[in-house]
C-alpha positions in Angstrom: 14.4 39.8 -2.8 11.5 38.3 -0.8 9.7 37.7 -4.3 12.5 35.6 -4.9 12.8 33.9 -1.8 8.9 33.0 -2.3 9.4 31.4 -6.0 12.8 29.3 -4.9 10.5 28.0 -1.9 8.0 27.1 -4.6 10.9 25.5 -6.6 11.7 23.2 -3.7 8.0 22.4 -3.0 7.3 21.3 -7.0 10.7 19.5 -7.4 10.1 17.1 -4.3 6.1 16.9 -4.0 6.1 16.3 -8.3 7.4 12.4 -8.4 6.0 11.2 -5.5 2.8 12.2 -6.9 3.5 10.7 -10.3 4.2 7.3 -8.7 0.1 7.1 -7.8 -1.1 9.5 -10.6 -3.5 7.3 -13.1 -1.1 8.8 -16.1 1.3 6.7 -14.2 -0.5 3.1 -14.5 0.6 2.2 -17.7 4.1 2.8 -16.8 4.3 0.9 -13.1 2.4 -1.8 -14.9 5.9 -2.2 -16.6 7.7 -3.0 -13.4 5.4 -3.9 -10.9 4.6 -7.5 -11.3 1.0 -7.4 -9.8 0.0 -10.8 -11.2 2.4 -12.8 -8.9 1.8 -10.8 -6.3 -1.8 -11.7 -6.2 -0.6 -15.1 -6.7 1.7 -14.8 -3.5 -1.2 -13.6 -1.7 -3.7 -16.5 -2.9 -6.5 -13.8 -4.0 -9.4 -15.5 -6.5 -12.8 -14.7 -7.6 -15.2 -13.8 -5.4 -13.2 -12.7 -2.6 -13.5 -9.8 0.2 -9.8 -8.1 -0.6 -8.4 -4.9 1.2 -6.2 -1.8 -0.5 -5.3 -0.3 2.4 -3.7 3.2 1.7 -4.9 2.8 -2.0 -4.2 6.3 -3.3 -5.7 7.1 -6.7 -6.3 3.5 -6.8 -3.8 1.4 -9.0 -4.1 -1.5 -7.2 -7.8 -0.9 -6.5 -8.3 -1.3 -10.2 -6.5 -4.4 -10.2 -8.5 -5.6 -7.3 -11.7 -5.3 -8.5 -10.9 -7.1 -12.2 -9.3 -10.4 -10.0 -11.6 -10.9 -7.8 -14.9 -9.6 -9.6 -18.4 -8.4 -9.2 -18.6 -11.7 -7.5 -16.6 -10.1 -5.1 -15.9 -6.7 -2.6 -13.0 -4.4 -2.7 -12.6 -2.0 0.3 -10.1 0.9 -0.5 -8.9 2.9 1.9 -7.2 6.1 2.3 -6.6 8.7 5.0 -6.6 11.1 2.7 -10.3 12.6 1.0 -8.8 14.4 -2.1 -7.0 10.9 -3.0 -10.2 9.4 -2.4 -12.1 11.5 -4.4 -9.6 11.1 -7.1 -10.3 7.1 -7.1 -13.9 7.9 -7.4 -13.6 9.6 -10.3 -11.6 6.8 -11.9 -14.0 3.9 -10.6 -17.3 5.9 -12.3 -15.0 6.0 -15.8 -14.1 2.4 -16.0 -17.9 1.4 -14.4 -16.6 -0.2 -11.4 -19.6 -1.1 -9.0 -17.4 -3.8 -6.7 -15.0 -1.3 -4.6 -16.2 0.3 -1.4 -14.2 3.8 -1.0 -13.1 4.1 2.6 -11.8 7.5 4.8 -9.8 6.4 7.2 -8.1 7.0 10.5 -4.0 7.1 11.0 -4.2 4.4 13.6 -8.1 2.2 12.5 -8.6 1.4 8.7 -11.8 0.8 9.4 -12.4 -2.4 7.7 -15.9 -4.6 8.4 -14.7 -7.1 11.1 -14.0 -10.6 9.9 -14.9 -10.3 6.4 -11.7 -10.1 4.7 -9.4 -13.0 2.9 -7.0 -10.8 2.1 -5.5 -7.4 3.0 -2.7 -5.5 0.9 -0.5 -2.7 2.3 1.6 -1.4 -0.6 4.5 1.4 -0.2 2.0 2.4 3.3 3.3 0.7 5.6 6.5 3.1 6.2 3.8 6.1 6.3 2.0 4.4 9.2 2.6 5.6 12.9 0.3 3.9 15.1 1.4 0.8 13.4 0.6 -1.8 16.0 -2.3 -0.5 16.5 -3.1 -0.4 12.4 -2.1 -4.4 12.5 -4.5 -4.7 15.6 -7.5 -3.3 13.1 -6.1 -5.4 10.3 -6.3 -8.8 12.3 -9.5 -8.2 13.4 -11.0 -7.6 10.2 -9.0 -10.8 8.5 -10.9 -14.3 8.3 -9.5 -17.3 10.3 -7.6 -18.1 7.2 -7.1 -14.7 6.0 -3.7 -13.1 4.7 -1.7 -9.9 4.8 0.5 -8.8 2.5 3.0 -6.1 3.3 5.3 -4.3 0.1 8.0 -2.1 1.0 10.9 -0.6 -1.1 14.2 -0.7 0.9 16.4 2.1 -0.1 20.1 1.3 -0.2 21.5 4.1 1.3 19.4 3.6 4.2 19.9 -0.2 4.8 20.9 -0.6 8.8 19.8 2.8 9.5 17.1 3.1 12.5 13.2 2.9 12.1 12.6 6.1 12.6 15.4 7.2 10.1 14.1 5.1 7.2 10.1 5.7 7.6 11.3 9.6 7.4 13.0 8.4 4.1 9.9 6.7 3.1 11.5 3.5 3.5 11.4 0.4 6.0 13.4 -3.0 6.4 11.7 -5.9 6.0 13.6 -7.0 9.8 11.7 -4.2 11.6 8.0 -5.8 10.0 8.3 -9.0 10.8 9.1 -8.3 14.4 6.4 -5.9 14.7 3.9 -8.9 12.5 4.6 -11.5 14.9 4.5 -9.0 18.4 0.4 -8.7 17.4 -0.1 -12.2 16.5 0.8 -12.3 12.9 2.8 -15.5 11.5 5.3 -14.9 8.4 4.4 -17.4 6.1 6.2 -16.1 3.0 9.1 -13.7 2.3 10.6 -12.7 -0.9 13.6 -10.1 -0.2 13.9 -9.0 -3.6 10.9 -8.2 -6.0 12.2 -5.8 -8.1 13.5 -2.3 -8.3 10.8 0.5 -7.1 10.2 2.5 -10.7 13.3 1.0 -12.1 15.7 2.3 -9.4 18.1 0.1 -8.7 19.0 2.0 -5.1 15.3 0.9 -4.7 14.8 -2.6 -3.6 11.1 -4.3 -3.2 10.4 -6.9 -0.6 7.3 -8.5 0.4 6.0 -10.2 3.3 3.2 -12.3 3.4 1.2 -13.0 7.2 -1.7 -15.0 8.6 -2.9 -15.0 12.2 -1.3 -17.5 14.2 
């Protein structure tokens, strides 16, 4: 019986740990390239050649990888992640495809760590939600933007959560885009674009993206 009880428990763990880890996997690029339009969303957040950008809870680094192809060895990714295993994961991918412009960063759940007043843009993708000390994250954020700097913010909003609390959404890993812009504009932060609907998160249509884009005031 307790042999059992140990291989359902591993059942569970497999079934709901397996696609959130394919969503960052690099197997996975290919696909999310598909429905992620990352093009316009580098667009949306005016990112060129040459810049300083931010991937702030980067993962394996899909958008790192991105990053570093837009804005070039003219310019200076910074990835971060709290996580060291994810980290060393990205590593790994940046030494295979000879990328010299992305500095990997550990970070702390409430200070990314970013050099101060260096960057033109910072991107939080699907990381927000995860984030508990977030005022305190944005604090970090704003201080390491330029005057003219910009954050973006991507969150998917799932349907059967829409009007539920914050707390009940982030332990969906979810968020509305209402509960970000307050928290934007309480540290100082100015919403200069919204888009409510950018697509369906990995096709799902109970999975709505939305995107925010910020500059200090």
């Amino acid at each position: 019986m307790k042999s059992k009880q140990l291989l359902a428990s591993f059942v569970v763990i497999l079934v709901f740990c397996t696609p959130l880890a394919a969503q960052y996997a690099s197997d996975d690029w290919k696909e999310r390239d598909t429905w992620m339009n990352v093009s316009e969303i580098f667009e949306m957040a005016h990112i060129e050649k040459g810049m300083h950008v931010a991937d702030v809870g980067c993962h394996e680094g899909y958008l790192t990888v991105h990053l570093s192809k837009k804005v070039t060895a003219d310019g200076q990714v910074y990835a971060v992640d709290v996580e060291e295993y994810r980290l060393d994961a990205l590593k790994e991918h940046l030494d295979d495809r000879n990328i010299g412009n992305v500095e990997v960063i550990l970070g702390d759940y409430d200070d990314p760590k970013l050099p101060s007043g260096m960057l033109d843009v910072v991107i939080l993708m699907d990381t927000y939600h995860e984030i508990e000390e977030y005022l305190e994250v944005l604090g970090r954020i704003k201080e390491a933007l330029k005057p003219t700097g910009r954050l973006l913010v991507l969150e998917k909003l799932k349907t059967h959560k829409k009007g539920k609390s914050r707390e009940e959404q982030a332990r969906a890993h979810t968020l509305s885009a209402a509960y970000v812009k307050k928290e934007l504009k309480q540290v100082g932060f100015e919403i200069i674009k919204e888009v409510k609907d950018f697509g369906n998160w990995q096709k799902n249509e109970e999975k709505r993206m939305w995107i925010l884009v910020a500059q200090v005031e």
